[in-house]
N, C-alpha and C positions, 0 to 999 in steps of 0.2 A: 528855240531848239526844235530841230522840225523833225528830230528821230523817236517820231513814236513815242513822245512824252510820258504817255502812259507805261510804257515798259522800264520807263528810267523812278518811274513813282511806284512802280509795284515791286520792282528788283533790290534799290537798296535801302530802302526800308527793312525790307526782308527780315532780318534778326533780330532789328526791337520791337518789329510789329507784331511777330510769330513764334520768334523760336527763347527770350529769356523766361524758360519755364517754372525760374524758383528764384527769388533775391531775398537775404537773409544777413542773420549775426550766427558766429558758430555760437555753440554754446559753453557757457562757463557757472560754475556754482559757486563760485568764491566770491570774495568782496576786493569790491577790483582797488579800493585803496592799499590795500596789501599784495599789489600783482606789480613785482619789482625784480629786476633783473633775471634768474633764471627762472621763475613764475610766469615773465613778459607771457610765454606762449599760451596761458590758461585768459588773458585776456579776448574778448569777444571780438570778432573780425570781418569784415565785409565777408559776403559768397555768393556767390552768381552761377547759378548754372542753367548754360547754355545749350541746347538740343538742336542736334547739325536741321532737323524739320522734320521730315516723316519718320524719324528713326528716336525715339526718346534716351537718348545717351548722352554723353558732352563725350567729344574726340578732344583729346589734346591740341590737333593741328585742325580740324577742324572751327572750333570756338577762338582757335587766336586768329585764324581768318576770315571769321565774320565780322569779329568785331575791328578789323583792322580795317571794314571798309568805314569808319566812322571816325579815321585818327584824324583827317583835315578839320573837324569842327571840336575836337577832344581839347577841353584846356584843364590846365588843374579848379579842380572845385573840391572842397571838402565836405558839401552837401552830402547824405547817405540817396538821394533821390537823383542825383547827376547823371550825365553820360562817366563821366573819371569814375566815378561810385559801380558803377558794375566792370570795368576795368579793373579796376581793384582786387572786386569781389574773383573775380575770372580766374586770375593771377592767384588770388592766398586758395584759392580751390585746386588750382593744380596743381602748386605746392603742396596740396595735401595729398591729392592725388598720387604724386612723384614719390612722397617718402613713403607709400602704404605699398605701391606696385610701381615698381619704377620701368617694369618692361613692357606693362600695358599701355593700351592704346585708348581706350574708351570706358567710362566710366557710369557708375546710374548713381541717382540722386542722394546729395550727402542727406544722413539720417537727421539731421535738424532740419528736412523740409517738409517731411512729412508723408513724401512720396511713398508709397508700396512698394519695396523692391519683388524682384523677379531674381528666381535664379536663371545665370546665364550657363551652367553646367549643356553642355552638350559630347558629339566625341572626340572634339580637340582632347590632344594628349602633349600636354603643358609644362614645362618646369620652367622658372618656379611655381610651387603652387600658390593660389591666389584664392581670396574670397568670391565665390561665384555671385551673390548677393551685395555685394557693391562695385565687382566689376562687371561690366558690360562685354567688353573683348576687351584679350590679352592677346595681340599679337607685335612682336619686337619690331617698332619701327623708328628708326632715328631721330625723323623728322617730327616726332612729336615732342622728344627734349628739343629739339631745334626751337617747335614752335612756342615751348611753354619762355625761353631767352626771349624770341623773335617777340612776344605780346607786351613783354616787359618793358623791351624795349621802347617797345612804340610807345607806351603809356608814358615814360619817362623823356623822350625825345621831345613829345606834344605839352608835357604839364612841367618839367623839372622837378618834379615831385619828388626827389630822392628819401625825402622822410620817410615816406611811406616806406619804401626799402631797410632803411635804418630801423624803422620800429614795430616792420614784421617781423611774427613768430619766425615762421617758419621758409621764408624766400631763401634766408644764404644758406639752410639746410638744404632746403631742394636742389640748391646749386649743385654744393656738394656731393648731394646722390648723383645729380646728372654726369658729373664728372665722372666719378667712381663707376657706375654703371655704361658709361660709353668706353670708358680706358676699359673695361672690363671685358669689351666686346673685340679688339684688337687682338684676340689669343691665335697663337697659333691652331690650324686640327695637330697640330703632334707639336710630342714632349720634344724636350734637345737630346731625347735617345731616342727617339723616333715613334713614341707609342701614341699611337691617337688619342685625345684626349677629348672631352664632351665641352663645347662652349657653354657657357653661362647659364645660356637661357635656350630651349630645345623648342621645336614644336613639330605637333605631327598632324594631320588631318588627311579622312577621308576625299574631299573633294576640293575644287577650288587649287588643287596644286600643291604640294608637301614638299616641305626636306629631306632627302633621302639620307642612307646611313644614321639611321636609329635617330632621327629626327633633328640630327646635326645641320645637313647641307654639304655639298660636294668640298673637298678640302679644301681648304683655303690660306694660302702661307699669312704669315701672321707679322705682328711689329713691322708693321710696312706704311706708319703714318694714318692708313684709314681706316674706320669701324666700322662693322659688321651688322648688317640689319637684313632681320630676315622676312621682311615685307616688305613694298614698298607704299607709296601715299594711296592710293587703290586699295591698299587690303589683302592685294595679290602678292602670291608667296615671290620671293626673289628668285632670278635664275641663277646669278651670283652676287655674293651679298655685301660686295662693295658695291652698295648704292650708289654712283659718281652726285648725281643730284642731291642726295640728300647728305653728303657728304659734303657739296657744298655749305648746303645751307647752314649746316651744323658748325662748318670754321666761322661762317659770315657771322651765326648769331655768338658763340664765343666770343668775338672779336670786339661787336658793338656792347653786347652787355656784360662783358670786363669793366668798361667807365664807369656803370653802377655802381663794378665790387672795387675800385678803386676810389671811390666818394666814402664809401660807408665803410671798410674793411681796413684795417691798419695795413701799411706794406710786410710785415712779420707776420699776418696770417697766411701767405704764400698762394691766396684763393686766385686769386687774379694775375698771377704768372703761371700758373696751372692753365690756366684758361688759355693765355694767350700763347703761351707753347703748345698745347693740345689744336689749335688753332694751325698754327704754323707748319705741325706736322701733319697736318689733314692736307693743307695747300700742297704741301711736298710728295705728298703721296699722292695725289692726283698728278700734279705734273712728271709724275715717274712713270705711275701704273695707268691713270686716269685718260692717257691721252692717245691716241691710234693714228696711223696713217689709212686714209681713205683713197681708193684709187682715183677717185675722182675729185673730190671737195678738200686733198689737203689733207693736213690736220686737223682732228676734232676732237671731241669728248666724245667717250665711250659713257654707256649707260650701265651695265655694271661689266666688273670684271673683279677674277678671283685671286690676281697677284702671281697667279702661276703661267699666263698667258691670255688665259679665256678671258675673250670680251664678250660683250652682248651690245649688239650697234641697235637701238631705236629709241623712241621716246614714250612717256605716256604723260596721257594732257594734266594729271594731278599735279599739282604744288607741291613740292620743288619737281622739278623736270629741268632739263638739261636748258629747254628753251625759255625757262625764266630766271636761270642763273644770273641776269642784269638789277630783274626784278629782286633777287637776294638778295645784293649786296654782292656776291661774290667775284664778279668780272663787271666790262662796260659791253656797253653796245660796239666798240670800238675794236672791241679785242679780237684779232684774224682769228684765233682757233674758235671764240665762239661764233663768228660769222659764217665760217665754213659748216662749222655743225649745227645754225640756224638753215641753211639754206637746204642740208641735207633733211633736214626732221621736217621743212613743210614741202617735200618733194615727193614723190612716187616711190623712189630710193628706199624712204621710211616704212618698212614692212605695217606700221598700224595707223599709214597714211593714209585716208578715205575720200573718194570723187565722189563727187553725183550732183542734181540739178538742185538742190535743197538746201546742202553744205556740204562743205569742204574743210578737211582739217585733220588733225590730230586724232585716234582714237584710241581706243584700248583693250586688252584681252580681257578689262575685268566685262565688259558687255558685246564683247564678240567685235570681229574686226565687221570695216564699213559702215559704223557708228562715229562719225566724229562725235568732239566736247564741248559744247559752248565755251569751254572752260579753256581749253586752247586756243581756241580764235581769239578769246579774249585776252590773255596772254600774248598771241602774235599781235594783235594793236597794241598794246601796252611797251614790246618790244620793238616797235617798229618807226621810222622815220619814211615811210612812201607812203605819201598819201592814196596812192592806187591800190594799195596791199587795203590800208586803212578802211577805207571804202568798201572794198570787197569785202571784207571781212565781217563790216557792219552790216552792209547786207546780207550776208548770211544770215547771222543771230537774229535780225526783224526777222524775217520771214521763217525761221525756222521752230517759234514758239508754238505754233499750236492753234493760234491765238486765243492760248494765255494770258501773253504779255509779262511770263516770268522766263526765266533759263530754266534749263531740263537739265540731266547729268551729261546724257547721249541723246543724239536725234539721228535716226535714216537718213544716209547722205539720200535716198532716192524717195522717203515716203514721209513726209513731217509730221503724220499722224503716228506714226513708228517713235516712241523717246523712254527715259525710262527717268520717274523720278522728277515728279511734278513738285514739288517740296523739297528743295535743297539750297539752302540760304546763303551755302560758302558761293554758290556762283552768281547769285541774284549781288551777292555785296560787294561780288568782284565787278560784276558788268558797272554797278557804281562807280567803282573808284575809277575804271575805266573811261566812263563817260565825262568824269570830274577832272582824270588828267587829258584828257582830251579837249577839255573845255580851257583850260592852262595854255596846253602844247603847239593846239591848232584847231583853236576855234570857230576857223571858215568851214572844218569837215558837218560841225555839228547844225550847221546854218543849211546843210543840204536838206535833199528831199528824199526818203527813204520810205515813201508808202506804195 
């Protein structure tokens, strides 16, 4: 492999070499011969907590994308020292996570590890209220119940481990909340006599962008199939808070980790046609609301929109994004409307589309426009079948480290010494999986010369 070998040893490593900050048992004081049936949860259980890299938190969607770039090599092992063994851990942590604050996004370290918390109190203005000292950030994004299905999943696709599910505490609890917590976000802004009413979960902040109307968000009609998230995978507040992106991915992870609650869940507990209904009506409500005509490219997918009209047309390079809707689960490569709204998102068209001699690509408002993502480009090869796209593409991210020799979050389409975010493991384990399916897909690209 002539691409800069070193950048492929330094990048997906990334998250076991750097970021698993704590592996553990929770804790329990009972005598575990006597931990039988409703007790099961007082028994002691893998935990893993995972820190996105220069930021000492565990994200929800964060940590199941790092460790996602490790499922080609993941088999089941019952070893507590394994690759599956922090998998695990990852998993009954989020679950913990889920049922303590189910609207947050980031968490700091569970108190069996030992870690110092911090309070995370600043002047976000929050409901619900939350523990400042075990949460990190509380801000409502979809894609994090998404991603706590989507880790599960993988763990169970790669090992068939379904026991583990069967004889955790707390997984089809979480489920449950997940459910309950995203149906919950589907509310109308007004009553059926017409009186506004406060969604769920509110937020407000100084800077970075807010909700307006008393930290609601612009109205938004409601029972329309899709859930309401008022961030999106960035951090950055929503413009409207039907996420189309993370909306996907949220029916996609429904859909595959049902099979789970269909192994382990009698058909009389009703968890798993919950599921796949709430699924069905996400799909539906994207092809009603979700999809716009472009005067140029056709039909597409909209990036969000509020049910009443308003769309919001661009992309941003975070996972889920419109442009890795393939990479979800949720459509193919094949599908015209995402083709058309593939070709618009890496075009000029795309308002946080970025040129310059260094990189090209995707970028974002959370670091100012004319910053592509590594994290896009890498996504555009993951999505792509032209080898000329391939290539370019690859070239960019060589030349655009630094030399590093890891991924940045953003780099200056015009100055490679301009990037932000030398420590970020979700893109170093994505350029992996990258170069792993590349290595599968078309393995003559990797046989080039890219120095």
């Amino acid at each position: 492999m002539l691409i800069r070998p070193q950048i492929f040893e330094n990048s997906w490593p990334s998250t076991l070499d750097t970021t698993i900050e704590w592996r553990g048992w929770s804790n329990t004081t009972s005598n575990l011969d006597e931990l039988e049936g409703p007790l099961m949860s007082m028994k002691p259980e893998e935990l893993t907590f995972v820190i996105t890299g220069d930021i000492e938190a565990m994200w929800l969607r964060d940590s199941a994308n790092q460790l996602q770039a490790y499922v080609s090599v993941l088999k089941k092992d019952d070893s507590p020292d394994s690759l599956a063994s922090l998998f695990r851990g990852a998993i009954n942590l989020q679950a913990r996570y889920i049922l303590e604050n189910a609207f947050c996004n980031a968490f700091q370290a569970p108190d069996e590890s030992g870690v110092v918390h911090k309070s995370s109190l600043n002047s976000d203005r929050i409901t619900p209220l939350f523990d400042y000292y075990k949460v990190f950030s509380c801000q409502w994004e979809l894609d994090s119940l998404a991603s706590f299905l989507q880790l599960s999943v993988d763990y169970v696709t790669a090992t068939r481990d379904y026991d583990f599910f069967q004889n955790s505490s707390n997984w089809t609890k979480a489920v449950e909340v997940v459910l309950e917590t995203a149906e919950s976000m589907t509310i109308d802004s007004y009553t059926e006599d017409g009186e506004w009413q406060h969604t769920p979960y509110t937020y407000c902040a100084p800077y970075g962008g807010t909700p307006i109307n008393n930290c609601n968000g612009s109205p938004h009609r409601g029972n329309i199939g899709l859930i309401r998230s008022f961030h999106r995978p960035s951090d950055d507040a929503c413009t409207y808070q039907y996420l189309i992106p993370s909306n996907m991915m949220f029916s996609s992870a429904l859909n595959t980790s049902s099979t789970i609650t269909s192994r382990i869940m009698p058909r009389t507990s009703g968890l798993t046609a919950r599921m796949q209904a709430l699924s069905t009506a996400i799909n539906r409500g994207i092809e009603k609301y979700g999809i716009v005509s472009d005067p140029t490219y056709g039909k597409i997918y909209a990036y969000e929109v509020d049910g009443y009209g308003s769309v919001n047309i661009m992309d941003d390079p975070n996972v889920p994004s419109l442009l890795s809707a393939p990479f979800l689960g949720y459509t193919t490569l094949r599908d015209p409307i995402y083709q058309n709204t593939r070709r618009k998102i890496l075009s000029r068209d795309n308002p946080y589309y970025a040129v310059g001699p260094v990189i090209t690509g995707v970028g974002s408002p959370h670091t100012l426009p004319g910053r592509p993502w590594p994290m896009a480009l890498i996504m555009t090869i993951l999505t792509s079948e032209d080898d000329t796209e391939i290539v370019q593409n690859l070239m960019w991210l060589v030349q655009s480290t630094d030399g590093l020799g890891l991924m940045h979050e953003s780099v200056h389409a015009r100055d490679k010494a301009v990037w932000s975010r030398q420590w970020f493991s979700w893109a170093n384990g994505l350029f992996g999986q990258m170069i792993l399916d590349l290595e599968k897909r078309r393995p003559w690209i990797l046989g080039m010369s890219f120095q």
